[in-house]
C-alpha positions as CSV (number, residue, x, y, z in Angstrom):
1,X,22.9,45.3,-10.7
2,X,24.2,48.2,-9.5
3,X,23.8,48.7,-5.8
4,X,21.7,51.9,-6.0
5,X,19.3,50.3,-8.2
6,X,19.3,47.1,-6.7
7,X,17.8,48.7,-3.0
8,X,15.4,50.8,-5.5
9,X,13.9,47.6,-6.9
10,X,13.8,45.8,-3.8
11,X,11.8,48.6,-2.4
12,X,9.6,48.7,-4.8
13,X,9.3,45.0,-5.0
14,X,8.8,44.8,-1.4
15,X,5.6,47.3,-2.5
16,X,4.2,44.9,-4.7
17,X,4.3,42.3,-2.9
18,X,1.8,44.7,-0.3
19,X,-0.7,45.0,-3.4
20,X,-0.7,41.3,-4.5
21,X,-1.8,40.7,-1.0
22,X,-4.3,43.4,-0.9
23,X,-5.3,41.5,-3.4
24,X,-5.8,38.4,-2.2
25,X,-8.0,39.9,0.7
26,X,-9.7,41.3,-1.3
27,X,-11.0,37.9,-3.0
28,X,-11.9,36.8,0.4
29,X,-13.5,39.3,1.6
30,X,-15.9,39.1,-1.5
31,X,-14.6,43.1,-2.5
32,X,-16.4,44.7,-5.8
33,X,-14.9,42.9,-8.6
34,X,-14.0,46.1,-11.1
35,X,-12.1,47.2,-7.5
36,X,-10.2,44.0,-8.0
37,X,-9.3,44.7,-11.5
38,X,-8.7,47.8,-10.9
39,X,-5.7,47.3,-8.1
40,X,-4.3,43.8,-10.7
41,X,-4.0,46.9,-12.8
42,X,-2.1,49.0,-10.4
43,X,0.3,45.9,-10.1
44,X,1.2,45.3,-13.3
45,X,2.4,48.9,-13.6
46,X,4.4,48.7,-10.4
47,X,5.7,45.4,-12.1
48,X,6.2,47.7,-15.6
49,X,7.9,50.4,-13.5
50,X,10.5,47.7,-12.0
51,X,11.0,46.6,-14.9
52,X,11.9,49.9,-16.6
53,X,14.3,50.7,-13.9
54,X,15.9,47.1,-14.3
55,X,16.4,47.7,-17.8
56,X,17.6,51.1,-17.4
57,X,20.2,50.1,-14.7
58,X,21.5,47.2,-17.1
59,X,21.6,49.7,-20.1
60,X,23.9,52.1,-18.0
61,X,25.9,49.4,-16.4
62,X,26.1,46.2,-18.9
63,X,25.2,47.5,-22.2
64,X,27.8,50.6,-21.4
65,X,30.8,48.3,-20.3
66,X,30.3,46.1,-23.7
67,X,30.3,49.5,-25.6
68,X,33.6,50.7,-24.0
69,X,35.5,46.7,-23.5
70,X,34.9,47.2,-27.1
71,X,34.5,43.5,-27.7
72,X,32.1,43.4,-30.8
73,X,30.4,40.0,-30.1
74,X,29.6,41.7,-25.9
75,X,27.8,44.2,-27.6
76,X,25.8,42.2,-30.3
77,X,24.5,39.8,-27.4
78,X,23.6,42.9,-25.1
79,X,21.9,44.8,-27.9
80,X,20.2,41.1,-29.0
81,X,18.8,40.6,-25.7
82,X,17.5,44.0,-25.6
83,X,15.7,43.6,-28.5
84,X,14.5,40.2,-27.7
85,X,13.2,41.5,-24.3
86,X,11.4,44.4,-25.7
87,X,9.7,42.4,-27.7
88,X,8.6,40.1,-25.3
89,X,7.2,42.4,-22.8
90,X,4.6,44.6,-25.6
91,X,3.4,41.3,-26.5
């Protein structure tokens, strides 16, 4: 990863870690249970949101230096696991 992006996501990472926590008091202390559901929700899009930025980072690093190396196979695997992990994550 590129440095810029790699601080971003720790950051952010850093974040979730703070809501999975939350989280976890919230259990113990007994907390409304749609309140609960509602903040698992908030962390899976924090978790959707570094993801994106990972993604986008290895699109405009990875994918971009197997476009210009021009090495054919490069570029097949990086579009493959694209594809592959796209399709993974809307399942």
């Amino acid at each position: 990863m590129q440095k810029e992006a790699k601080i971003a996501v720790f950051k952010r990472f850093k974040r979730i870690e703070g809501q999975v926590g939350g989280l976890s008091r919230m259990v113990e202390d007994g907390r409304y249970c749609i309140d609960i559901v509602t903040q698992i929700s908030a962390v899976r899009a924090a978790l959707r949101r570094a993801e994106e930025e990972i993604l986008r980072d290895h699109v405009s690093h990875c994918v971009e230096h197997a476009i210009s190396s021009g090495n054919k196979q490069d570029q097949r695997q990086k579009i493959s696991e694209i594809i592959e992990i796209l399709g993974r994550s809307n399942k």
